[in-house]
C-alpha positions in Angstrom: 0.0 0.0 0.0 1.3 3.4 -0.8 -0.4 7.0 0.2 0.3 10.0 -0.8 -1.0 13.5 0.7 -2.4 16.0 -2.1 1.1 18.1 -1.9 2.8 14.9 -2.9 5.4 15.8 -0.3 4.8 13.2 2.0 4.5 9.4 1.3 3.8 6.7 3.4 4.4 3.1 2.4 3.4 -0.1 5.2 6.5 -2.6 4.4 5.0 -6.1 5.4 5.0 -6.7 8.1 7.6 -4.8 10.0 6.2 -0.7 10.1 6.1 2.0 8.0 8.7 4.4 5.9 7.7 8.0 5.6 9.3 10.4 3.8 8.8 14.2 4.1 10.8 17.2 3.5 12.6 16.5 6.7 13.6 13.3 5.7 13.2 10.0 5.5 12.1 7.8 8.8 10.7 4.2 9.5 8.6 3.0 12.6 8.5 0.0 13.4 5.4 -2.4 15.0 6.0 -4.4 17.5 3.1 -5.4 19.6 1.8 -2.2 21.5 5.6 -0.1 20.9 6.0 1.8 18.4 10.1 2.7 18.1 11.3 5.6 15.5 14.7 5.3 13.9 16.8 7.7 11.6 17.0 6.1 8.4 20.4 7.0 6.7 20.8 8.0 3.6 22.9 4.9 2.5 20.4 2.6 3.6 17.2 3.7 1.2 16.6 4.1 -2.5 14.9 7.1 -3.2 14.8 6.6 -6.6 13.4 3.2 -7.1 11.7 2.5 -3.1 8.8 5.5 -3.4 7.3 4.1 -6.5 3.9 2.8 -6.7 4.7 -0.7 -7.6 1.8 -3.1 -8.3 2.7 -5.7 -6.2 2.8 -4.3 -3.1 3.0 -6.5 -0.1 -0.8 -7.4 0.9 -1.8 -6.0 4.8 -1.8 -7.7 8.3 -3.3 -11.1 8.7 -0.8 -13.3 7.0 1.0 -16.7 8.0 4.7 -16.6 7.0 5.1 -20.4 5.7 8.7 -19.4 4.9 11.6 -16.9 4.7 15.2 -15.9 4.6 15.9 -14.2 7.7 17.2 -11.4 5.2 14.8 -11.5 2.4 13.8 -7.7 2.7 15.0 -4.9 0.6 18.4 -3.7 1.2 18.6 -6.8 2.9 18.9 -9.5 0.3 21.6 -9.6 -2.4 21.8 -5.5 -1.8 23.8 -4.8 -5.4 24.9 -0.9 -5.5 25.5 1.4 -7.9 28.8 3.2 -7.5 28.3 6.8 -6.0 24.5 6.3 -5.4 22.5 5.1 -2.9 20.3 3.0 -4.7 20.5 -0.8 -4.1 19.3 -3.3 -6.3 17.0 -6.9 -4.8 19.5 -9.2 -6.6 21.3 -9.1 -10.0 19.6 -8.3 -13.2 20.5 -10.8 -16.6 21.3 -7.8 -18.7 24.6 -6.9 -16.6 26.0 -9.6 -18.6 26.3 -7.4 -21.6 29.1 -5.1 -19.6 31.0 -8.7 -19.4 31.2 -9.3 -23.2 27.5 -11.8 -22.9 25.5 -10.8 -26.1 21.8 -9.6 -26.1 20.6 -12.8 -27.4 22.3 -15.0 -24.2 22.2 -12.4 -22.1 18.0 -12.1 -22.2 18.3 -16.7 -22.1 20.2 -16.2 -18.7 17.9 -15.5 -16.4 18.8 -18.7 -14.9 22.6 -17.4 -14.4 21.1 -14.6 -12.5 18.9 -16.8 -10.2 21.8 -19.2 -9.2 24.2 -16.3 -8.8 21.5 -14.7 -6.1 21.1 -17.8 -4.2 25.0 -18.5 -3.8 25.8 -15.1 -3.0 23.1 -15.3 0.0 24.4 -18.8 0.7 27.8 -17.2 1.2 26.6 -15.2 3.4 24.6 -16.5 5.6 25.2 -20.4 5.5 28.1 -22.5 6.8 30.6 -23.5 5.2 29.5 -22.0 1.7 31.7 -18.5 2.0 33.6 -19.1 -1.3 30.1 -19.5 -3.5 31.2 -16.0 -3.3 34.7 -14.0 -3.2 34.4 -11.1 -4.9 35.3 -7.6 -2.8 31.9 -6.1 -2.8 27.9 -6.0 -3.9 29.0 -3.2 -6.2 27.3 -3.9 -9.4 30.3 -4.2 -11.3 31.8 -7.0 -9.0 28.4 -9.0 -9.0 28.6 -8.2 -12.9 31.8 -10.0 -13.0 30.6 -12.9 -10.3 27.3 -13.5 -12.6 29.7 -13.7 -15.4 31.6 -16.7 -13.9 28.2 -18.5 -12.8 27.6 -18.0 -16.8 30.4 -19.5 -17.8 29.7 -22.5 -15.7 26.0 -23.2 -16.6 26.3 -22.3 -20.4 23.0 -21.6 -21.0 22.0 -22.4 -24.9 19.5 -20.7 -27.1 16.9 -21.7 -25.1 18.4 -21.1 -21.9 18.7 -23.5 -18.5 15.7 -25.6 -19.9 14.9 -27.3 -16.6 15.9 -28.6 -13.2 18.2 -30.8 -13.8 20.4 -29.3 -16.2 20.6 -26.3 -13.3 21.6 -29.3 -10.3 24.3 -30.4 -12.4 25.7 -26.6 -13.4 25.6 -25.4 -10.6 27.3 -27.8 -8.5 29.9 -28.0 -11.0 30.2 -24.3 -10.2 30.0 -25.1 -6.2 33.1 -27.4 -7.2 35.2 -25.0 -8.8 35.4 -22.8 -5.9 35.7 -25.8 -3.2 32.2 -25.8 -1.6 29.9 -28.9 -1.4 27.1 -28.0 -2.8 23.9 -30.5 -2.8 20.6 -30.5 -4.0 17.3 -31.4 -1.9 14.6 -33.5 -3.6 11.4 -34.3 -2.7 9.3 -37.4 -4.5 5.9 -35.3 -2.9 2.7 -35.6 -5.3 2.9 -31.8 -6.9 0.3 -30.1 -5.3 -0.2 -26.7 -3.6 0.4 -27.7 0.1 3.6 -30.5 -0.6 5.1 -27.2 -2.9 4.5 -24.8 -0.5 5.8 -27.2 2.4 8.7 -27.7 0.4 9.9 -23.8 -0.4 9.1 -23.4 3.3 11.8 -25.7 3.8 14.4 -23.9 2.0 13.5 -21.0 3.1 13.5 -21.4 6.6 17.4 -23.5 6.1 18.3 -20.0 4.8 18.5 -21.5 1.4 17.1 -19.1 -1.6 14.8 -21.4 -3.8 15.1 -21.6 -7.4 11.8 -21.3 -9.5 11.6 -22.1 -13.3 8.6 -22.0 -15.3 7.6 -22.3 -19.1 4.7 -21.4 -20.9 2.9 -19.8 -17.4 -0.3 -17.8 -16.8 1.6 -15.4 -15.3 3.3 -13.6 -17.6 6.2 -12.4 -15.9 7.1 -15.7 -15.3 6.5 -17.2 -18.8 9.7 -18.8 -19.9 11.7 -17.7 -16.7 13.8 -18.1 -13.5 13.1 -16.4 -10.4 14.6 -16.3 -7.0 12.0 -17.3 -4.1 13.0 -15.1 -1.1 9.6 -15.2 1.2 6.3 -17.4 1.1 2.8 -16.3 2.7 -0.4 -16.8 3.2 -3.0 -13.8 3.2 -7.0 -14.0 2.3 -6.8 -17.3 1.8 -4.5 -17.2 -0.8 -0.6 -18.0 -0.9 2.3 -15.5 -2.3 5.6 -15.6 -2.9 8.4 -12.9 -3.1 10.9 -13.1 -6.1 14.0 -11.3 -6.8 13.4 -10.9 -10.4 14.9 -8.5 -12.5 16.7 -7.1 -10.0 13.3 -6.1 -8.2 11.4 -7.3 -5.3 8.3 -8.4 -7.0 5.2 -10.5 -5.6 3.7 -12.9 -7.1 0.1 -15.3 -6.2 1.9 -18.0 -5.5 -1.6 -20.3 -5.6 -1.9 -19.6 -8.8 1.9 -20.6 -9.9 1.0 -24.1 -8.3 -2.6 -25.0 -10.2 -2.0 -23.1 -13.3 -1.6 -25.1 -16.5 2.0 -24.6 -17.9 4.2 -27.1 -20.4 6.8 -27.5 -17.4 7.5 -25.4 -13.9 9.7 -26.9 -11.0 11.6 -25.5 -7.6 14.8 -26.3 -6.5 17.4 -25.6 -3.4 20.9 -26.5 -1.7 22.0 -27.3 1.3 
């Protein structure tokens, strides 16, 4: 949800499910809700996105009554995979295919590597935040050019062809060859579950809650921003009755009805994470 008074000079925006930001000419703050407190904090100026965070986006997070099924414990903005731009203080939610062109990828594999981009997310977080998996992930910073140059080497690894990382396993084997290459065991978790909406659900909640980002392919999908694509599963819950997921995709935090994702009819869709 975002409001805006008639001046346009102050905005509110309710960040599921931690507070509020507002912004006003004297700043920028965020309260936070925690049962009856309410606590105020300075936000600094290298911690927001003015640019990109004030937008009406339309997939805002839905309001209040919602069962968390699953989540990174960093899966918020500025939080998870916080790329930078040099000299700016605008953060990116996880890498973006089309960097690849600065590394010498063309157009034509750099827009079939959206694959690249969703493995390179999950094993920088892994580095992170996971034991034992710190070199899925050496370069000096979350500059964009250094996560440019890390997504490059992920690319190299899983050589997607003209029609991409076509499916699951193709992705398990590239990827740990990858793992290998920088010395970190890498494995994949299976489940034989009958695909349905809860055994899904239960098993992203799992992957989630082992702070292990889960992978998310889909062709030919009624959703059209995931037709033919990879996204990054950061956060499942449940709100109205219905179930949604947050994705890094395209370098954005964007929301998706998860329920949906599950029953739709689509030529192929899978998930998959590491431990």
């Amino acid at each position: 949800m975002l409001l805006k008074s008639n001046d346009a000079k102050n905005i509110l925006i309710y960040e599921f499910p931690n507070g509020f930001y507002l912004k006003s000419k004297d700043g920028v703050k965020r309260f936070f809700i925690n049962g009856e407190d309410i606590e105020v904090e300075e936000i600094f100026d290298n911690e927001i996105d003015e640019i990109g965070f004030f937008e009406t986006h339309p997939n805002n997070s839905k309001l209040l009554s919602a069962t968390v099924y699953g989540a990174l414990d960093d899966w918020d903005m500025f939080e998870f995979v916080p790329v930078r731009l040099v000299g700016t203080n605008s953060y990116y939610y996880g890498g973006y295919q089309g960097w690849l062109t600065d590394e010498g990828v063309t157009s034509f594999y750099a827009n079939r590597s959206c694959g690249v981009t969703a493995a390179s997310n999950m094993m920088q977080y892994m580095s992170e935040h996971v034991s034992g998996k710190l070199d899925l992930y050496t370069q000096p910073t979350m500059y964009k050019y250094d996560f440019s140059a890390y997504q490059k080497d992920v690319y190299n690894y899983l050589d997607p062809a003209i029609w991409g990382i076509p499916g699951i396993d193709t992705m398990i084997s590239r990827v740990k060859a990858f793992a290998v290459s920088e010395g970190v065991d890498l494995d994949e978790v299976t489940s034989s579950a009958t695909w349905n909406e809860t055994n899904v659900r239960n098993y992203i909640a799992s992957g989630l809650n082992s702070e292990s980002p889960v992978l998310l392919i889909t062709w030919d999908s009624e959703i059209s921003d995931l037709e033919n694509h990879w996204v990054t599963v950061t956060k499942l819950y449940g709100s109205y009755g219905d179930t949604t997921m947050v994705t890094s995709n395209w370098a954005e935090k964007v929301e998706y009805d998860f329920s949906l994702w599950v029953s739709a009819g689509s030529m192929y869709c899978g998930v998959i994470y590491f431990e």
